[in-house]
C-alpha positions in Angstrom: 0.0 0.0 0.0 2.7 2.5 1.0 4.5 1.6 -2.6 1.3 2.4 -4.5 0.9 5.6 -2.4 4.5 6.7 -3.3 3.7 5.8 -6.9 0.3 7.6 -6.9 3.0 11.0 -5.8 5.2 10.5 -7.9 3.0 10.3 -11.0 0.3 13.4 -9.8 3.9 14.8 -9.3 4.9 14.1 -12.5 1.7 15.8 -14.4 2.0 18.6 -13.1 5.6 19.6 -13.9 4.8 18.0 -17.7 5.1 21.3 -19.4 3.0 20.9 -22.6 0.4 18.7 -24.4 3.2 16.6 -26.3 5.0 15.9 -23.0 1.6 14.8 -21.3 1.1 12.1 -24.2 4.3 10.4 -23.7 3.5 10.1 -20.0 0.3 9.1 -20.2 1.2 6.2 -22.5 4.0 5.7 -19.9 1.6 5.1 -17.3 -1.9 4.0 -18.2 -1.6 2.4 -22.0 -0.9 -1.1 -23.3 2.4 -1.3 -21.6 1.9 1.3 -19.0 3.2 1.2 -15.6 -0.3 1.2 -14.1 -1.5 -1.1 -16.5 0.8 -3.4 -15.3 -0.3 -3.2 -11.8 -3.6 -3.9 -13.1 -2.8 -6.9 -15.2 -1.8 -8.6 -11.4 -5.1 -8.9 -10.0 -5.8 -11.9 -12.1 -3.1 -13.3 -10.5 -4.1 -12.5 -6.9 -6.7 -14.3 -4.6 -9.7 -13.3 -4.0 -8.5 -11.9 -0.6 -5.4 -10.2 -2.1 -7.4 -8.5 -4.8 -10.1 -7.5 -2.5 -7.5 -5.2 -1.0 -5.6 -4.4 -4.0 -8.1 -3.8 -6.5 -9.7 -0.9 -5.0 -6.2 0.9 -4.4 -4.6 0.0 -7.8 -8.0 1.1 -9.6 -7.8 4.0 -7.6 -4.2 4.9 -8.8 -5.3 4.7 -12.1 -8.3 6.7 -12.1 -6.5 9.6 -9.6 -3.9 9.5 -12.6 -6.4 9.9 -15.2 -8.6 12.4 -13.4 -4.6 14.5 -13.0 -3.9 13.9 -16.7 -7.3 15.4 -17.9 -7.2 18.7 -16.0 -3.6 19.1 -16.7 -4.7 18.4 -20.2 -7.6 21.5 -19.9 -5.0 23.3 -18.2 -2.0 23.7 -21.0 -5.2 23.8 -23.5 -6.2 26.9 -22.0 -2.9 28.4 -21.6 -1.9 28.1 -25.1 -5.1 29.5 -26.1 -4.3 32.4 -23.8 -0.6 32.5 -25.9 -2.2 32.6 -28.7 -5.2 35.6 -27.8 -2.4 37.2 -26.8 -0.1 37.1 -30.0 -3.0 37.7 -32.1 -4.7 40.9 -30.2 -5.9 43.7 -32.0 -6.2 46.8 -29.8 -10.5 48.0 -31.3 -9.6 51.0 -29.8 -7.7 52.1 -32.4 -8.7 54.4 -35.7 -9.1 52.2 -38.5 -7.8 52.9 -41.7 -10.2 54.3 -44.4 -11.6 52.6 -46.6 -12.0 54.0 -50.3 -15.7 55.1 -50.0 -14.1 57.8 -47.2 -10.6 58.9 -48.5 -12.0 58.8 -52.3 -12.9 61.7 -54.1 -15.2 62.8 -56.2 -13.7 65.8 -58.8 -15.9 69.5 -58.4 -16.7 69.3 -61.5 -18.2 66.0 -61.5 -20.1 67.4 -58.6 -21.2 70.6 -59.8 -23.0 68.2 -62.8 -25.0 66.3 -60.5 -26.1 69.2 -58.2 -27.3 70.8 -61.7 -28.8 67.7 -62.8 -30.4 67.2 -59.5 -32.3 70.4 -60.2 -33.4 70.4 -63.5 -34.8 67.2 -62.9 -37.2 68.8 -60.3 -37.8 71.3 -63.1 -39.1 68.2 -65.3 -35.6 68.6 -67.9 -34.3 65.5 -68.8 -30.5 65.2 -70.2 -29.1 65.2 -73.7 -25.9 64.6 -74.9 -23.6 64.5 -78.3 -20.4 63.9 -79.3 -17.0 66.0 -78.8 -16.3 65.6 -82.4 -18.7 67.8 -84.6 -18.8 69.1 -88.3 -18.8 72.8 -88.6 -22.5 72.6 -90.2 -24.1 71.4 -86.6 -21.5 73.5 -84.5 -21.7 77.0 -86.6 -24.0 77.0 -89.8 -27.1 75.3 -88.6 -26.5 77.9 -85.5 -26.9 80.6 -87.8 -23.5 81.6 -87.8 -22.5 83.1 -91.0 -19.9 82.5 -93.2 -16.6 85.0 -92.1 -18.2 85.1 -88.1 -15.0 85.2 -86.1 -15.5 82.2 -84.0 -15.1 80.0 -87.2 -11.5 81.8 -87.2 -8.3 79.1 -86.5 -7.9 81.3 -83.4 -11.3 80.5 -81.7 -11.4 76.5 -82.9 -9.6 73.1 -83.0 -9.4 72.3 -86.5 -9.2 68.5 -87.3 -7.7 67.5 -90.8 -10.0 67.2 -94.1 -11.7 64.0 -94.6 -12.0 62.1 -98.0 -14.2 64.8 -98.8 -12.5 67.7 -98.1 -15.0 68.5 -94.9 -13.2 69.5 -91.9 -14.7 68.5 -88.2 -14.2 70.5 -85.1 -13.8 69.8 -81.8 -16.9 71.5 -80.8 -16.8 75.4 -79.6 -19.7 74.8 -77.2 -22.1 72.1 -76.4 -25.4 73.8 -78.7 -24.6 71.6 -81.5 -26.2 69.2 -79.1 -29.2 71.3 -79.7 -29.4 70.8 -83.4 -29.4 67.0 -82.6 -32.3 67.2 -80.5 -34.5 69.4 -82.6 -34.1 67.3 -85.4 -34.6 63.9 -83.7 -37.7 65.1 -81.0 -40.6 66.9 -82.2 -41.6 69.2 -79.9 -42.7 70.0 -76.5 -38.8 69.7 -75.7 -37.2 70.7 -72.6 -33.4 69.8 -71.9 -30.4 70.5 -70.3 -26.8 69.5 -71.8 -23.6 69.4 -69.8 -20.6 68.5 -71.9 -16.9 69.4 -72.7 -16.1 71.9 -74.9 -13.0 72.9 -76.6 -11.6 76.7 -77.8 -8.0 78.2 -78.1 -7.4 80.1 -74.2 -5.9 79.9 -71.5 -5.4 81.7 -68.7 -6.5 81.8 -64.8 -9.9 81.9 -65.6 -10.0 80.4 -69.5 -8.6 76.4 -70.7 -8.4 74.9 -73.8 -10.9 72.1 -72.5 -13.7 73.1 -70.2 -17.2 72.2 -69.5 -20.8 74.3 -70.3 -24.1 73.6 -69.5 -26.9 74.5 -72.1 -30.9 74.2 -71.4 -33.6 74.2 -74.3 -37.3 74.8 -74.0 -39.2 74.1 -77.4 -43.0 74.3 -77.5 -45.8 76.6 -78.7 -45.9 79.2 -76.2 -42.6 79.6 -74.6 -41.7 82.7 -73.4 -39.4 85.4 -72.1 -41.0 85.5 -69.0 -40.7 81.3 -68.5 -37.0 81.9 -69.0 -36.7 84.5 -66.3 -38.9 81.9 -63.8 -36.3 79.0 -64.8 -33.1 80.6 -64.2 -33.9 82.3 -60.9 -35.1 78.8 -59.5 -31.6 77.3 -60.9 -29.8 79.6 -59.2 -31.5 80.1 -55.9 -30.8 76.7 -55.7 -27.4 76.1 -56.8 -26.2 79.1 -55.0 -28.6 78.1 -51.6 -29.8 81.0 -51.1 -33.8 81.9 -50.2 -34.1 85.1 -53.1 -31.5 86.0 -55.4 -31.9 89.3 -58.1 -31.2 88.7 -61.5 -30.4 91.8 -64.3 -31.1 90.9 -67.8 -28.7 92.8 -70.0 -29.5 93.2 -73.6 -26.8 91.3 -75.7 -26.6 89.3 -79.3 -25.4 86.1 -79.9 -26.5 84.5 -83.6 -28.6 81.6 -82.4 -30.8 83.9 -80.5 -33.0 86.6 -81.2 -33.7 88.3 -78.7 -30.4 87.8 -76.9 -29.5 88.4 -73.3 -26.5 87.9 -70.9 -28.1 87.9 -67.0 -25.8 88.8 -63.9 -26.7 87.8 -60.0 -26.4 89.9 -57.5 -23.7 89.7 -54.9 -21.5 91.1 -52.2 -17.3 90.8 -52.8 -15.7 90.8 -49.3 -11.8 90.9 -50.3 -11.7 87.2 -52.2 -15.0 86.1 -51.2 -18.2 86.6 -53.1 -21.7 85.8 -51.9 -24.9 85.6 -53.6 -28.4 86.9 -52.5 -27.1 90.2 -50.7 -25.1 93.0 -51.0 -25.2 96.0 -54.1 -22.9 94.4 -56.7 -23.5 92.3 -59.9 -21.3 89.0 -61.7 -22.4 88.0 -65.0 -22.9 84.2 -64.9 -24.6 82.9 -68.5 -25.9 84.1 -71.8 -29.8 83.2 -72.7 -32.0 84.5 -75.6 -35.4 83.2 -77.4 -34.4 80.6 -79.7 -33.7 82.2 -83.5 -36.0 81.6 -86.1 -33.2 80.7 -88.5 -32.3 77.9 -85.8 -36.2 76.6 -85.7 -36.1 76.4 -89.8 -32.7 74.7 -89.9 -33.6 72.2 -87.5 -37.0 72.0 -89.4 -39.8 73.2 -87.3 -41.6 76.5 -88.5 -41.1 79.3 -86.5 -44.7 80.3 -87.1 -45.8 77.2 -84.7 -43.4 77.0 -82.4 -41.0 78.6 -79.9 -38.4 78.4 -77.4 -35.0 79.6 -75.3 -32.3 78.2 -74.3 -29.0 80.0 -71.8 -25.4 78.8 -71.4 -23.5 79.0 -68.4 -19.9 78.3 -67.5 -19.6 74.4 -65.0 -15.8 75.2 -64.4 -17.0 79.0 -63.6 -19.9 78.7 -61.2 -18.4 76.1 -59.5 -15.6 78.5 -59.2 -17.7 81.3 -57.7 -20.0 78.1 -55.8 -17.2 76.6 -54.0 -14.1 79.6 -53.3 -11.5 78.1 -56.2 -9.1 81.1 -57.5 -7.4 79.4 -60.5 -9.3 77.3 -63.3 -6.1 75.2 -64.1 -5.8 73.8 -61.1 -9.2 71.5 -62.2 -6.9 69.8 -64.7 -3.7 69.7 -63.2 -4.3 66.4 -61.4 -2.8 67.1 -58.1 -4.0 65.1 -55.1 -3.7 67.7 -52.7 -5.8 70.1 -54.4 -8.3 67.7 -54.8 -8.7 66.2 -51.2 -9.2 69.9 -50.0 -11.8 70.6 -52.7 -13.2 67.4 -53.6 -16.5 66.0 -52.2 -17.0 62.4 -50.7 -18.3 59.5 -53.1 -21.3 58.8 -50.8 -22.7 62.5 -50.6 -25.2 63.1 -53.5 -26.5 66.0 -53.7 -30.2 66.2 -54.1 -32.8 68.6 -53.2 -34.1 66.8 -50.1 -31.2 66.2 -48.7 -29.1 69.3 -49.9 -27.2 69.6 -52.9 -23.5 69.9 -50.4 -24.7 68.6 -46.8 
């Protein structure tokens, strides 16, 4: 008995200095498998007598099972520690800022912004969007505009030029986007009402001019358009481009050869050093051209002028979103820099719509 007591020590001793789950293994085959040293003790009963095993068996079982009962929660306990180990080499601290993700450090150019905004509220107006190519022939971009043979914006100074064809015809890359206009005249019958933002392409450059820039046109087209509708549409554009609750507009008289009668419009403002705000103050900023759609335009686009009527305005993208959003130079829109466009640029996830606010 006091053998199998010292044994029992030893072993419980044993497990617990076994210092991980490979070592526990070896010493539990050691001690209670096929060859075991417990095992071994138990393979003797059958050899005892009945008195003999009546004392032994209870103490030799009892060695094994205090062994295995040792080995299992030593087992649980190195299982639990390594799991700690490994908690603890693989902790992330939550706390900590995480990195953003595309949808928050992308962003989305001005330009492409100032688009939507307008988009967003001529759609409210009930104007749908048109659009044509970059590429034009000087009949849709000057002629069918009523622009005469000689006018000085068909000069190599005012236009991009692209080599005769087969035919002898030279294309353009278009001056402004009212070609675009032609296109939808002669494809839509009447009532039409449109807006068309585009690229356009003329020989400048300088803080406020570049050889590429972007216009917005708008064309009404039905029976009994007037002067007075015009007036109504761009007021509502620009109180709400500009957010502001009234804004005063001055119609100026003007000419331009695809209009008759012909108009360029300044807003009111207020210019505090650099800063110019809309909707207050004693001062004026031109901002577009506008004028009642030319009967020359109507008859070249086939629709008699006699039956139908219309107006259209230009504005400047690159411009008012200048004057919108504080930006001093037009060049830096083109000149790709990261910089600029993380201060000025708008997050991809905030569209502007009426509801919501065209910039919240």
């Amino acid at each position: 008995m006091t053998d199998l007591l010292t044994l029992e020590r030893d072993l419980l001793a044993q497990v617990s200095a076994t210092p991980d789950e490979a070592g526990l293994e070896s010493l539990r085959v050691a001690t209670l498998g096929k060859k075991g040293s417990v095992s071994e003790l138990l393979k003797t009963l059958g050899r005892m007598s009945a008195d003999e095993r009546r004392i032994q068996g209870p103490l030799i079982n009892g060695l094994r099972d205090a062994v295995q009962a040792a080995i299992a929660e030593r087992r649980e306990a190195l299982a639990g520690a390594a799991l700690d180990a490994r908690l603890a080499s693989e902790r992330l601290d939550v706390t900590l800022p995480v990195r953003p993700g595309p949808e928050v450090s992308g962003r989305i150019h001005p330009i492409s912004q100032v688009v939507d905004e307008i988009t967003a509220i001529f759609a409210d107006l009930c104007f749908r969007v048109a659009e044509g190519p970059d590429v034009e022939t000087d009949e849709l971009n000057f002629t069918a505009l009523n622009f005469p043979v000689g006018h000085p914006a068909r000069e190599m100074h005012d236009t991009f030029f692209l080599k005769p064809d087969r035919d002898g015809h030279r294309k353009v890359l278009r001056t402004h986007t009212s070609p675009v206009q032609i296109r939808t005249m002669r494809s839509q019958q009447p009532p039409i009402r449109v807006i068309i933002p585009g690229r356009t392409y003329r020989h400048d450059s300088d803080q406020t001019h570049t050889p590429m820039f972007h216009q917005v046109e708008g064309l009404v087209i039905d029976d009994r358009a007037t002067i007075a509708n015009m007036r109504w549409v761009l007021e509502e554009f620009c109180r709400a481009f500009f957010e502001v609750d009234e804004v005063k507009m001055r119609f100026r008289p003007s000419f331009f050869p695809f209009t008759e009668p012909s108009m360029e419009v300044d807003i009111q403002c207020s210019r505090r050093g650099d800063e110019i705000r809309f909707g207050e103050g004693d001062d004026w900023l031109e901002i577009l051209g506008c004028g009642m759609v030319h009967p020359n335009v109507l008859r070249n686009c086939g629709l008699d002028p006699d039956q139908v009527q219309g107006f259209a305005w230009g504005m400047g993208i690159d411009r008012i979103a200048m004057l919108k959003y504080g930006m001093p130079d037009l060049r830096a829109f083109f000149d790709a820099d990261v910089r600029w466009l993380e201060h000025y640029g708008f997050r991809p996830l905030d569209l502007p719509t009426l509801v919501g606010g065209l910039t919240s």
